[in-house]
DSSP file (Angstrom, degrees, kcal/mol; ACC not computed):
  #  RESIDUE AA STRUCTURE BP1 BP2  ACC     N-H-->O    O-->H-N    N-H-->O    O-->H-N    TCO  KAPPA ALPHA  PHI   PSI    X-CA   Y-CA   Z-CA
    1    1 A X              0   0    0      0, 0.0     2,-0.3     0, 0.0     0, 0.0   0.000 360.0 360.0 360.0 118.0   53.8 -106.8  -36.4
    2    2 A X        -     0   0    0      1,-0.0     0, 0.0     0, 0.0     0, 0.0  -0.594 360.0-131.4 -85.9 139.5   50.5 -108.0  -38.0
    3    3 A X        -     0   0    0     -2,-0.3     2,-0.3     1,-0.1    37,-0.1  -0.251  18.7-134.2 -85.3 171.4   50.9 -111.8  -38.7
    4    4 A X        -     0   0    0     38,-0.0    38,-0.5   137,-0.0     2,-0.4  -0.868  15.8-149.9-116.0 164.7   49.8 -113.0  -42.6
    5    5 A X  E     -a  140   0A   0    134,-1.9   136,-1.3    -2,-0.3     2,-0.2  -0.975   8.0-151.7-141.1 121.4   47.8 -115.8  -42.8
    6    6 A X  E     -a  141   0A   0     -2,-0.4    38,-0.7    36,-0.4     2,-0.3  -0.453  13.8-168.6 -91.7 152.8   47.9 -118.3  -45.8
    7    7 A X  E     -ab 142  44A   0    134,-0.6   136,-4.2    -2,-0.2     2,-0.3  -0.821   4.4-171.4-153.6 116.7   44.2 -120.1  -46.3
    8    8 A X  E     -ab 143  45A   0     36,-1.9    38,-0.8    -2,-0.3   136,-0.2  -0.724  12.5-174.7-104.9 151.6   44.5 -123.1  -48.8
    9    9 A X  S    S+     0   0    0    134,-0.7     2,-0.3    -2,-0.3   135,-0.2   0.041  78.2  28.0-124.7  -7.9   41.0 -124.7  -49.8
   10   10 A X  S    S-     0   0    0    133,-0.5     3,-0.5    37,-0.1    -1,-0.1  -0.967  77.1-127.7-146.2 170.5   42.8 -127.2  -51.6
   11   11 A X  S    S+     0   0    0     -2,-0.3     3,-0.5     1,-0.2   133,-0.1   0.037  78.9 101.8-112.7  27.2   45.9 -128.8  -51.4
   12   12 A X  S >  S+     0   0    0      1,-0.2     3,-1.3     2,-0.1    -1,-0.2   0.782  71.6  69.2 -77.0 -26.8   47.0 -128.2  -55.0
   13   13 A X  T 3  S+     0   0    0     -3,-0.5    -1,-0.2     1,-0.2    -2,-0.1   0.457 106.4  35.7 -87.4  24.1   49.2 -125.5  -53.9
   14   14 A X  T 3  S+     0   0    0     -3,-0.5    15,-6.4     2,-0.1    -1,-0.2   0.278 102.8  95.0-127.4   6.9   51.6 -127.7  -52.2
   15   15 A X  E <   -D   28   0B   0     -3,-1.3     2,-0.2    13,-0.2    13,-0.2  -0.426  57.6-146.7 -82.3 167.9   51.3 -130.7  -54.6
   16   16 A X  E     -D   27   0B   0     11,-2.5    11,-0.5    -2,-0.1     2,-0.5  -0.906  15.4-128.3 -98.6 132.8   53.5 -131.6  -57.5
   17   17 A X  E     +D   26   0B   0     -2,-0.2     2,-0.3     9,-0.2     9,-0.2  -0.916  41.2 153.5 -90.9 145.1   53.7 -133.1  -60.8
   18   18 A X  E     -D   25   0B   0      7,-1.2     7,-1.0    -2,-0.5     2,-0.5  -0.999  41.6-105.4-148.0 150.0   56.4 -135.9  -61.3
   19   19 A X  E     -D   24   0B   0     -2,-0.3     2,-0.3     5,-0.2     5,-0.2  -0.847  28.8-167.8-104.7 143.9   56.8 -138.7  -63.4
   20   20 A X  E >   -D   23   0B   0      3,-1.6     3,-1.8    -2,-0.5    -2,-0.0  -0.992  69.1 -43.7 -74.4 103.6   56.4 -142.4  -62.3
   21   21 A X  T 3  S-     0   0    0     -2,-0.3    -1,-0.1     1,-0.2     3,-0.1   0.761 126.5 -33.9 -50.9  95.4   57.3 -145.0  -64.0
   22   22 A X  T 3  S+     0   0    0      1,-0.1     2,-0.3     0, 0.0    -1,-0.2   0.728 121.6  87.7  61.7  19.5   55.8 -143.5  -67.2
   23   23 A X  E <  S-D   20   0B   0     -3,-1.8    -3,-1.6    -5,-0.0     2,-0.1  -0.970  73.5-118.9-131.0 160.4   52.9 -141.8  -65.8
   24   24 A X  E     +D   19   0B   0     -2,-0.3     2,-0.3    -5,-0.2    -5,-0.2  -0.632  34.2 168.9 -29.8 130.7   52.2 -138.3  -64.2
   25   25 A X  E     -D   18   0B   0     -7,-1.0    -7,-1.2    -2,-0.1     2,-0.1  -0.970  28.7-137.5-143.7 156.4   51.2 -138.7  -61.0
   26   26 A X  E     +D   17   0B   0     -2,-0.3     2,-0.2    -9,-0.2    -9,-0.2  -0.764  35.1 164.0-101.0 154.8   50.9 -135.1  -58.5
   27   27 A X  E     -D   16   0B   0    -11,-0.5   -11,-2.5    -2,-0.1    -2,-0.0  -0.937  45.3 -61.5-157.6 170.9   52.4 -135.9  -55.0
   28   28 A X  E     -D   15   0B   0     -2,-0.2     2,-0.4   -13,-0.2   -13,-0.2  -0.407  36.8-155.1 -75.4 141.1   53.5 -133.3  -52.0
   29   29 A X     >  -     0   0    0    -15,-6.4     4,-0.7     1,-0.1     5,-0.1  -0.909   8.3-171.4-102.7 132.8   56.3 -130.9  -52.7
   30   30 A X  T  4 S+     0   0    0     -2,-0.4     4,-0.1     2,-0.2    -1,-0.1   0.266  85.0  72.6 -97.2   2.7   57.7 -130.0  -49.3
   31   31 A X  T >> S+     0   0    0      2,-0.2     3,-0.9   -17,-0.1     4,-0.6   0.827 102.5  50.8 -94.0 -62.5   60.0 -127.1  -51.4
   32   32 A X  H >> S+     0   0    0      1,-0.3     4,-2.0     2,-0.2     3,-1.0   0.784 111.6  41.8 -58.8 -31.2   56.2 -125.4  -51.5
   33   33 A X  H 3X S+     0   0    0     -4,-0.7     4,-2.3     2,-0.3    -1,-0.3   0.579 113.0  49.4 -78.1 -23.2   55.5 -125.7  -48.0
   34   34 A X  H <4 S+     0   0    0     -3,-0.9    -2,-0.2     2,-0.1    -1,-0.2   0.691 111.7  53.5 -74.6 -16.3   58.8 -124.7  -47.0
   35   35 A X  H <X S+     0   0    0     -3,-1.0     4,-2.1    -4,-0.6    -2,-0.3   0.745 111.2  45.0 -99.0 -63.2   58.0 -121.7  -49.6
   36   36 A X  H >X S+     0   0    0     -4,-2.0     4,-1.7     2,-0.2     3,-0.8   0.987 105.9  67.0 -48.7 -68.5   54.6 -120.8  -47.7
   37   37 A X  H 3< S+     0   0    0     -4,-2.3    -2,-0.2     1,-0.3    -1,-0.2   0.896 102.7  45.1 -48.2 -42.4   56.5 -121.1  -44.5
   38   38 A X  H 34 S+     0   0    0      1,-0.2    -1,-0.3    -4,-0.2    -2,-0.2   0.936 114.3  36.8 -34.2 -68.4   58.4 -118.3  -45.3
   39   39 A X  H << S+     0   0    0     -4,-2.1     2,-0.4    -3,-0.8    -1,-0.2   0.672 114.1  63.9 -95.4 -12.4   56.5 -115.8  -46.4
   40   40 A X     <  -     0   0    0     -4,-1.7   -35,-0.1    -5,-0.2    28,-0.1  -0.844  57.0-155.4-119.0 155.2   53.5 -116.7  -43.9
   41   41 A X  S    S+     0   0    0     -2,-0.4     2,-0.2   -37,-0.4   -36,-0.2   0.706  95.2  25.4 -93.6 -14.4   53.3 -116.6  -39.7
   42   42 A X        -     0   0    0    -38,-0.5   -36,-0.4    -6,-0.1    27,-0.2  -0.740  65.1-162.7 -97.1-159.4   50.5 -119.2  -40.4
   43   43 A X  E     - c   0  69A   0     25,-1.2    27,-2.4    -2,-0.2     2,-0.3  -0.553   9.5-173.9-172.6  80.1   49.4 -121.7  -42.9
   44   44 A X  E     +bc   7  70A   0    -38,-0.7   -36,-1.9    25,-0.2     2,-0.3  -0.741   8.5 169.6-106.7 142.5   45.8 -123.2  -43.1
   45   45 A X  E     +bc   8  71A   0     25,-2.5    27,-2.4    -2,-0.3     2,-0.4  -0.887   2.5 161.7-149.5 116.7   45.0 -125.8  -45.4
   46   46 A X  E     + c   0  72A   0    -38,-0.8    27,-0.2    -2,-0.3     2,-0.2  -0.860  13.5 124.6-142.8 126.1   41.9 -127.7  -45.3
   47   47 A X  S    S-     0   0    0     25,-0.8    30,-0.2    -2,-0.4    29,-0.2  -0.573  71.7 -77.9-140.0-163.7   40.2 -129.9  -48.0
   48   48 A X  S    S+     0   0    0     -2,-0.2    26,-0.1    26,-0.1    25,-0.1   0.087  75.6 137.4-103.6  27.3   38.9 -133.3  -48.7
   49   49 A X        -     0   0    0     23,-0.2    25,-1.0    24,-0.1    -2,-0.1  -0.289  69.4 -89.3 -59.1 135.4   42.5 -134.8  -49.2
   50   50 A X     >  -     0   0    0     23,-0.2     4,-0.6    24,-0.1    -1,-0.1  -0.215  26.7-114.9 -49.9 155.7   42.7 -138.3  -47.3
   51   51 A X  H >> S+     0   0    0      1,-0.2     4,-2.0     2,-0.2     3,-1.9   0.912 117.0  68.6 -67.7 -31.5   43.7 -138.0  -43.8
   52   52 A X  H >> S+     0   0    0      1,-0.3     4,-1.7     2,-0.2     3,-1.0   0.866  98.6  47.2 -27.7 -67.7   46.9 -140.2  -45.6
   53   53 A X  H 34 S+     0   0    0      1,-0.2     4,-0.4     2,-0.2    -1,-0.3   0.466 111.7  50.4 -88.7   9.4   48.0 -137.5  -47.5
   54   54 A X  H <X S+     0   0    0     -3,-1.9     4,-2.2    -4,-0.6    -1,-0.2   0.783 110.4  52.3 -25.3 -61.3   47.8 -135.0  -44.1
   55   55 A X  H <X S+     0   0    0     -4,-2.0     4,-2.0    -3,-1.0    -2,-0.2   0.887 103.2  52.9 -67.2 -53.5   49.6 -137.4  -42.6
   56   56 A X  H  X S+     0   0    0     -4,-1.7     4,-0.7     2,-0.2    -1,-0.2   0.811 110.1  53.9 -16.0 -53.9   52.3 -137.3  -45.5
   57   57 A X  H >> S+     0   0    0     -4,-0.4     3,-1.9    -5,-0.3     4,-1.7   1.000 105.3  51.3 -67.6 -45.1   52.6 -133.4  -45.0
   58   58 A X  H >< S+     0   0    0     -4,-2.2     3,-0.8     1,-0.3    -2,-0.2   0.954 109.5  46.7 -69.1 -34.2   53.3 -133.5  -41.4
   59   59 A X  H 3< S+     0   0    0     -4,-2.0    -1,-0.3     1,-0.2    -2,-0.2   0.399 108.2  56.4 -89.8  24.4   56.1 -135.9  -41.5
   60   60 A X  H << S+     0   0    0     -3,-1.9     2,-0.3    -4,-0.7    -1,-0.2   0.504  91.9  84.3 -99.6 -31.1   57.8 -134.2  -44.2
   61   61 A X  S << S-     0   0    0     -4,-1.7     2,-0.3    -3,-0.8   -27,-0.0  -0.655  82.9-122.4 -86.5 149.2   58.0 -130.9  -42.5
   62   62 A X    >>  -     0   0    0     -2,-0.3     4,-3.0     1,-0.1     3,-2.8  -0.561  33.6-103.7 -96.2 149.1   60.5 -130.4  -40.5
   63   63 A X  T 34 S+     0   0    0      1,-0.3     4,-0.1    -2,-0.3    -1,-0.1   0.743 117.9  53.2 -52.6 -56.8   59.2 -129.4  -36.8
   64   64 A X  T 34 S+     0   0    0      1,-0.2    -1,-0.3     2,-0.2     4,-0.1   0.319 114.1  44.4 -74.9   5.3   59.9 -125.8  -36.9
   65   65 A X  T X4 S+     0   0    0     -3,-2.8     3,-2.0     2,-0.1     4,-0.4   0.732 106.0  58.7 -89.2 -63.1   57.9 -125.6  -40.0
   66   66 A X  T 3< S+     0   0    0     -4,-3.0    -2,-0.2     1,-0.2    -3,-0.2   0.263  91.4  67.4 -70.4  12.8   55.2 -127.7  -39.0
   67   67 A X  T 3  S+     0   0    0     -4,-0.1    -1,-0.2     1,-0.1    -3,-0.1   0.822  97.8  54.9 -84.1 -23.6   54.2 -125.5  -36.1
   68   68 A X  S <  S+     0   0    0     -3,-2.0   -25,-1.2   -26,-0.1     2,-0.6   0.699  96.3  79.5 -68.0 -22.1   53.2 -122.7  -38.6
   69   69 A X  E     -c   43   0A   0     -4,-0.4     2,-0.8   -27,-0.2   -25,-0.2  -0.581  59.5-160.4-105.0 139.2   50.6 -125.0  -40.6
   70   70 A X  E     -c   44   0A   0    -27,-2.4   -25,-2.5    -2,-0.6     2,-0.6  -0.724  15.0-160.5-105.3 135.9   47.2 -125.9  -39.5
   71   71 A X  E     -c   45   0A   0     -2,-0.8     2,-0.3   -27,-0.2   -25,-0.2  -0.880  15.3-179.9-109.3 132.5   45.8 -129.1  -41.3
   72   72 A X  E     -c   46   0A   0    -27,-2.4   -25,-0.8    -2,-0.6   -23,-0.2  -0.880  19.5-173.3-139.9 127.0   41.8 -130.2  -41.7
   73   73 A X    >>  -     0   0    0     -2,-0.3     4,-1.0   -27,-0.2     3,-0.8   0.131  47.1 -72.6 -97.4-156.8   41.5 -133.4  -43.7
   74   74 A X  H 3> S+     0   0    0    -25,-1.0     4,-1.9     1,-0.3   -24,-0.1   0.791 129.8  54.7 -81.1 -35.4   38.7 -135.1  -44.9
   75   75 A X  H 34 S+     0   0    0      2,-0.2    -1,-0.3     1,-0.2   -27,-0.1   0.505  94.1  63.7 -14.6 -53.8   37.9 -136.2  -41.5
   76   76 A X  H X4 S+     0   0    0     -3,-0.8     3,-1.4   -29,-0.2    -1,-0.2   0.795 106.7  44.2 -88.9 -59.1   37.8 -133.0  -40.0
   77   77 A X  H >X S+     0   0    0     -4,-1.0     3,-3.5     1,-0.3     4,-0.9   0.805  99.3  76.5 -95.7 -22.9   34.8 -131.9  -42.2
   78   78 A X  T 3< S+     0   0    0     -4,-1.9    -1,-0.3     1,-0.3    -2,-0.2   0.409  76.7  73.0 -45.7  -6.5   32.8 -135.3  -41.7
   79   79 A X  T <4 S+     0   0    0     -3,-1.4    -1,-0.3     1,-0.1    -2,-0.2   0.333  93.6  56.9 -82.7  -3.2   31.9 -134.4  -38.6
   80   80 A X  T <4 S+     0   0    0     -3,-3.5    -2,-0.2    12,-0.1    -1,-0.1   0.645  73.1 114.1 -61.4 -34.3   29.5 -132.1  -40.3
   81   81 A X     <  -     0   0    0     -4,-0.9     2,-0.4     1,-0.1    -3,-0.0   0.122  53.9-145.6 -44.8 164.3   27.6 -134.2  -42.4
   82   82 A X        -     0   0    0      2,-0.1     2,-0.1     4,-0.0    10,-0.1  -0.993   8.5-135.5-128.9 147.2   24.0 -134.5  -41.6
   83   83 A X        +     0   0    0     -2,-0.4     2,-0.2     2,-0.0     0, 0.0  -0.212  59.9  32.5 -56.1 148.9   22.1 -137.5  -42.0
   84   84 A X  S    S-     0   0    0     -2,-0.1     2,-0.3     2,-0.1    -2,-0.1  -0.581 113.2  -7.4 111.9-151.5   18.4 -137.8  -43.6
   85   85 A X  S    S+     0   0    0     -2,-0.2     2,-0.4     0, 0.0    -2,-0.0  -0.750  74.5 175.5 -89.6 138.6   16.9 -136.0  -46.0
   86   86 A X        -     0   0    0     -2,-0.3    -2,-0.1     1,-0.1    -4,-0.0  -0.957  36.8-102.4-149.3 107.8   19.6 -132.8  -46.9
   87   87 A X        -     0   0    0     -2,-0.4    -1,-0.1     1,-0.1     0, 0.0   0.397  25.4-114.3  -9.6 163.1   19.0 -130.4  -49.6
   88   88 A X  S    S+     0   0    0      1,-0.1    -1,-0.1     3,-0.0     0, 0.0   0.720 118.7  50.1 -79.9 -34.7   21.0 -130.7  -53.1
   89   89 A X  S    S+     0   0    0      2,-0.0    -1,-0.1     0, 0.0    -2,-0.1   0.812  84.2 107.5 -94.6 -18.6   22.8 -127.3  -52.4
   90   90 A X        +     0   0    0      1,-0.1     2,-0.3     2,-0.1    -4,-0.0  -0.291  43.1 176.9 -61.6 139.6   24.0 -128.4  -48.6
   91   91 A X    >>  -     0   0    0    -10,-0.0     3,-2.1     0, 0.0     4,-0.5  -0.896  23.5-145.6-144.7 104.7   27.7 -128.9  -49.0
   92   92 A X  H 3> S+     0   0    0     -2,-0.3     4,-1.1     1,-0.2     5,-0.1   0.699  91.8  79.8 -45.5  -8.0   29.4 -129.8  -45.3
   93   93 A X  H 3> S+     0   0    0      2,-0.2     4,-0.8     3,-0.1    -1,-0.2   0.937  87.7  61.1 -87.2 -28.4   32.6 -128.1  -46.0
   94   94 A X  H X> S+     0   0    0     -3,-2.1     3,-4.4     2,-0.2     4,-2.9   0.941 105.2  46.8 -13.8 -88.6   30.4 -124.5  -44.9
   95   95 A X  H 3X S+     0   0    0     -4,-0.5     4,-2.3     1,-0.3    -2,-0.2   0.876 116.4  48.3 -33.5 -64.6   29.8 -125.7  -41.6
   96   96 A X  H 3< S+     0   0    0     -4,-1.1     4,-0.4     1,-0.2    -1,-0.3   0.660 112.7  42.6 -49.6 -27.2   33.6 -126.6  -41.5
   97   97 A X  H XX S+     0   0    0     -3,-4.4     3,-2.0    -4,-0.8     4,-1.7   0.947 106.9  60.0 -87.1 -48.0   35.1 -123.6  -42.8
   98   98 A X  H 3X>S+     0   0    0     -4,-2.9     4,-8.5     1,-0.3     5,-0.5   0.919 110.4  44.9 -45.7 -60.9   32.9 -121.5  -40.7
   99   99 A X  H 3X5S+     0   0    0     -4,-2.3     4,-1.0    -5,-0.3    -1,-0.3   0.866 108.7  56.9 -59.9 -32.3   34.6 -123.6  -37.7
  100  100 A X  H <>5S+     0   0    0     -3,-2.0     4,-0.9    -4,-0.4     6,-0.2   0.969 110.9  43.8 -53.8 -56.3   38.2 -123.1  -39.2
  101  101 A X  H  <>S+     0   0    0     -4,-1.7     5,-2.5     2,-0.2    -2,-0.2   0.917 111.7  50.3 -53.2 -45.2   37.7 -119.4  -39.2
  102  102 A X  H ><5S+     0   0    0     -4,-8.5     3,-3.7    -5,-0.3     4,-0.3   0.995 112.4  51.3 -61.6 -52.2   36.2 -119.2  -35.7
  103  103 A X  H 3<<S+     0   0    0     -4,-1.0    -1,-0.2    -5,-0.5    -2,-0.2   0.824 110.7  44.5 -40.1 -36.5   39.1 -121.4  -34.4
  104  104 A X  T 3<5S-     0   0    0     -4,-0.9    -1,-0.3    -5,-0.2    -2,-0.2   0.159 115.1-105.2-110.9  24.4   42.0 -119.3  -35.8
  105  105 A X  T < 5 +     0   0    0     -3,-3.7     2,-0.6     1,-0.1    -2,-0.1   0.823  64.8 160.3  65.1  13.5   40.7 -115.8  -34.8
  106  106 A X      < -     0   0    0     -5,-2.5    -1,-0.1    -4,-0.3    -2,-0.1  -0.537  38.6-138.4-108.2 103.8   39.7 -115.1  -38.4
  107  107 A X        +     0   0    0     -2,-0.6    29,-0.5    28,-0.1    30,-0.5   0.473  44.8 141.9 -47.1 149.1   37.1 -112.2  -38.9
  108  108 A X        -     0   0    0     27,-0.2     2,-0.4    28,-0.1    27,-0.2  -0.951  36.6-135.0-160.6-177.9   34.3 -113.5  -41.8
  109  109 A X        -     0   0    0     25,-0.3     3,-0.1    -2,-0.3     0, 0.0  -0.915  15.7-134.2-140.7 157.3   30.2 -113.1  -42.3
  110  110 A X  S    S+     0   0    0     -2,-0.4    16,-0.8     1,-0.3     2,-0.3   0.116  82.8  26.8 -88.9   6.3   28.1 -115.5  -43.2
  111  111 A X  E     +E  125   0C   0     14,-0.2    -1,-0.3    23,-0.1     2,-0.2  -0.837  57.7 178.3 174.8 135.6   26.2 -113.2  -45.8
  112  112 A X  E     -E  124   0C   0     12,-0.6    12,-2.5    -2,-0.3     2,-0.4  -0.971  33.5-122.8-168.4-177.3   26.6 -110.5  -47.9
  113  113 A X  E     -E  123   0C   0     -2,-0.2     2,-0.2    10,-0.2    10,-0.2  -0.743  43.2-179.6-128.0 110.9   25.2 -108.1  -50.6
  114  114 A X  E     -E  122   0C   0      8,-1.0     8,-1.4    -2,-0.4     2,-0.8  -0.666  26.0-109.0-104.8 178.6   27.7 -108.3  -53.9
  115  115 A X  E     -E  121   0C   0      6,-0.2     6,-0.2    -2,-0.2     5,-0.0  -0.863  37.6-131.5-106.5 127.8   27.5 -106.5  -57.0
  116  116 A X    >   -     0   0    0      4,-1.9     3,-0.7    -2,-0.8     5,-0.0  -0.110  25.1-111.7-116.9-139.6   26.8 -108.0  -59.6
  117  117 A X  T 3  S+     0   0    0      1,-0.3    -1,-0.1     2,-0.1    -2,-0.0   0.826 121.2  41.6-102.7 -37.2   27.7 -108.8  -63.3
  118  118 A X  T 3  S-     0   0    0      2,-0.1    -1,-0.3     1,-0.1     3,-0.1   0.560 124.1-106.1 -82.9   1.6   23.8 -106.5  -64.4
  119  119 A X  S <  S+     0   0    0     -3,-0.7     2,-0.3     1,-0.2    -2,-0.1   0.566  82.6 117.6  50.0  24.6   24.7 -104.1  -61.9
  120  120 A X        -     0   0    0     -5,-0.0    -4,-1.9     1,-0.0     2,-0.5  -0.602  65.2 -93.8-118.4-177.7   22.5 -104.8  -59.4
  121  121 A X  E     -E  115   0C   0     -2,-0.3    -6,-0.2    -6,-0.2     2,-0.1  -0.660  31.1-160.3-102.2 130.4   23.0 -106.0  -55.8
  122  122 A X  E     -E  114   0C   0     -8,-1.4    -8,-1.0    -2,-0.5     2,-0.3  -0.454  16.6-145.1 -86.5 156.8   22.9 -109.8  -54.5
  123  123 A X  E     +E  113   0C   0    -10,-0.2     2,-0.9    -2,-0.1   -10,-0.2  -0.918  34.4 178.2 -85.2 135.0   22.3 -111.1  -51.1
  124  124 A X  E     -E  112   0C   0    -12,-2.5   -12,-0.6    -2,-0.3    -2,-0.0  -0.768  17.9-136.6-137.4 133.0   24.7 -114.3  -51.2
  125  125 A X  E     -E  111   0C   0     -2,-0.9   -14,-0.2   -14,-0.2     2,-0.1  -0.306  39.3 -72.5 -76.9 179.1   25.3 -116.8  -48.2
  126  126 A X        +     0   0    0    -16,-0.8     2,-0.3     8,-0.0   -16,-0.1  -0.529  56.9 165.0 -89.0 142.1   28.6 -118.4  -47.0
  127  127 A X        -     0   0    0      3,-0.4     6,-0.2     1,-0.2     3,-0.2  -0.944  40.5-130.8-151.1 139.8   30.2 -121.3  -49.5
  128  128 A X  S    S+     0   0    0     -2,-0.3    -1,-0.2     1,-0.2     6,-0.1   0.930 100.5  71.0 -22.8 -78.7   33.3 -122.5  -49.3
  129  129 A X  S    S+     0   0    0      1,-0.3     2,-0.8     2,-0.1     3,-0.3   0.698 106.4  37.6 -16.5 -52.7   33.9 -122.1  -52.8
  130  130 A X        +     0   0    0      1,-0.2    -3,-0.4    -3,-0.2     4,-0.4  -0.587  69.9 149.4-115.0  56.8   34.1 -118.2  -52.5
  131  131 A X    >>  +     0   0    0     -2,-0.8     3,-2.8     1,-0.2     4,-1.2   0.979  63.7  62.4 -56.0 -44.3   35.7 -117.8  -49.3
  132  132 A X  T 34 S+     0   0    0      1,-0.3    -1,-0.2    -3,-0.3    -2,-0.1   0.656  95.6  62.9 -66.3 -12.7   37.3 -114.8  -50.1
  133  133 A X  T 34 S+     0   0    0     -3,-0.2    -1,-0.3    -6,-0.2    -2,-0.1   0.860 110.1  36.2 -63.9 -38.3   34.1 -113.3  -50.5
  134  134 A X  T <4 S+     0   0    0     -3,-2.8   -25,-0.3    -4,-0.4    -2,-0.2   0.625  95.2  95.4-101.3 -33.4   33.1 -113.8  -46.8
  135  135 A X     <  +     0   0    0     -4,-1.2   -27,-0.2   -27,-0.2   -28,-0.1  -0.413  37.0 167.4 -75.0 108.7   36.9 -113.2  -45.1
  136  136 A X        +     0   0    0    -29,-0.5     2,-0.4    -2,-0.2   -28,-0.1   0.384  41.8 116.0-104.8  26.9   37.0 -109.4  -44.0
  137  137 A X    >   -     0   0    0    -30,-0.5     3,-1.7     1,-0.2   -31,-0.0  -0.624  60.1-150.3 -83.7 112.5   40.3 -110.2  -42.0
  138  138 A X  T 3  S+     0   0    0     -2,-0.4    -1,-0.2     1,-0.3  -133,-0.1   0.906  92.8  61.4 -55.5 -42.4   43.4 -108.1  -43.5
  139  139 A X  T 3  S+     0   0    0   -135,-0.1  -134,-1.9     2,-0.1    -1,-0.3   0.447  87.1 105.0 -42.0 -21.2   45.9 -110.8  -42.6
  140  140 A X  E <   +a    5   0A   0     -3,-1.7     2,-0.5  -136,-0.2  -134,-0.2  -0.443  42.8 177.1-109.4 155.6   44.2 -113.2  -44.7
  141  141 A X  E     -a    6   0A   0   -136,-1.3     2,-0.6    -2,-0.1  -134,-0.6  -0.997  19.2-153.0-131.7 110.2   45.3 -114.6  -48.4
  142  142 A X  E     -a    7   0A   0     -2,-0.5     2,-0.4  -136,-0.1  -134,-0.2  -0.811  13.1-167.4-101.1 125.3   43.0 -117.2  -49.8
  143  143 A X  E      a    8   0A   0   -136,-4.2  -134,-0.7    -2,-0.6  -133,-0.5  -0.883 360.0 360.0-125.7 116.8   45.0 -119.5  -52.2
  144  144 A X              0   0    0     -2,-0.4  -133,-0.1  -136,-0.2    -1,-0.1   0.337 360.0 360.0 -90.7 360.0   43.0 -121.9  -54.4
C-alpha cells in the first residue's frame, strides 16, 4: 500500500476563522487536522508559525493523531539563517525544506527546466514557494 503524504507550507489549512469578542481572529481547528489525518498516512507542516502555535497543535491532537503529523516551526528554519552580507533573493526556508524532504524520504531536485508562459524553456532553482515544482515523489500533495 503506497502511503500519501500531506505537505503544508503554511498552516492556513488547519486554521480557522471565529469570532472574539467582536473581532475575527483565525486560531487551530483540530476538526481539520483530524480531517488530514484521515485521508493521509503522514502530515508535514512547516512554516514560520511561532513555535506557540506548534505547540497549540500538538496538545490538541489526540496521540494517535499526532503520530501521523510532522511539525517545523519557526525555529526549525532559524537554524538556517546565515549571518553577514546575504543576497536580497536568499530566503532560509530553501535550505529548510530541502532538509524536510531529505528527512521524510521525499524524492525532489533542486533545479529544473519549466515551460514557460512564451513557450520557451526556463532553468529555475529550488524555492519554497513552488515546491510542487521541485517534488517528483507520487505520494506527495502539496497544500498551500
Amino acid at each position: 500500500m503506497t502511503r500519501k503524504i500531506a505537505v503544508l507550507t503554511t498552516t492556513r489549512p488547519v486554521r480557522e476563522r471565529i469570532q472574539e469578542i467582536g473581532r475575527s481572529v483565525e486560531t487551530l481547528s483540530p476538526r481539520k487536522c483530524a480531517d488530514l489525518a484521515r485521508e493521509y498516512d503522514l502530515i508535514i507542516i512547516a512554516s514560520r508559525a511561532s513555535d506557540d502555535f506548534y505547540e497549540r497543535i500538538k496538545s490538541a491532537l489526540p496521540r494517535k493523531t499526532l503520530v501521523k503529523f510532522r511539525l517545523y516551526s519557526r525555529s526549525f528554519f532559524n537554524r538556517f539563517r546565515h549571518r553577514g552580507t546575504v543576497p536580497a533573493e536568499y530566503d532560509d526556508r530553501d535550505e529548510g525544506w530541502q532538509e524536510i524532504l531529505r528527512a521524510n524520504g521525499i524524492q525532489f531536485v533542486t533545479s529544473t527546466r519549466q515551460l514557460g508562459s512564451d513557450f520557451t524553456y526556463e532553468e529555475r532553482t529550488f524555492h519554497w514557494s513552488h515546491l510542487a515544482d521541485f517534488i517528483r515523489d507520487e505520494r506527495v500533495t502539496v497544500m498551500s
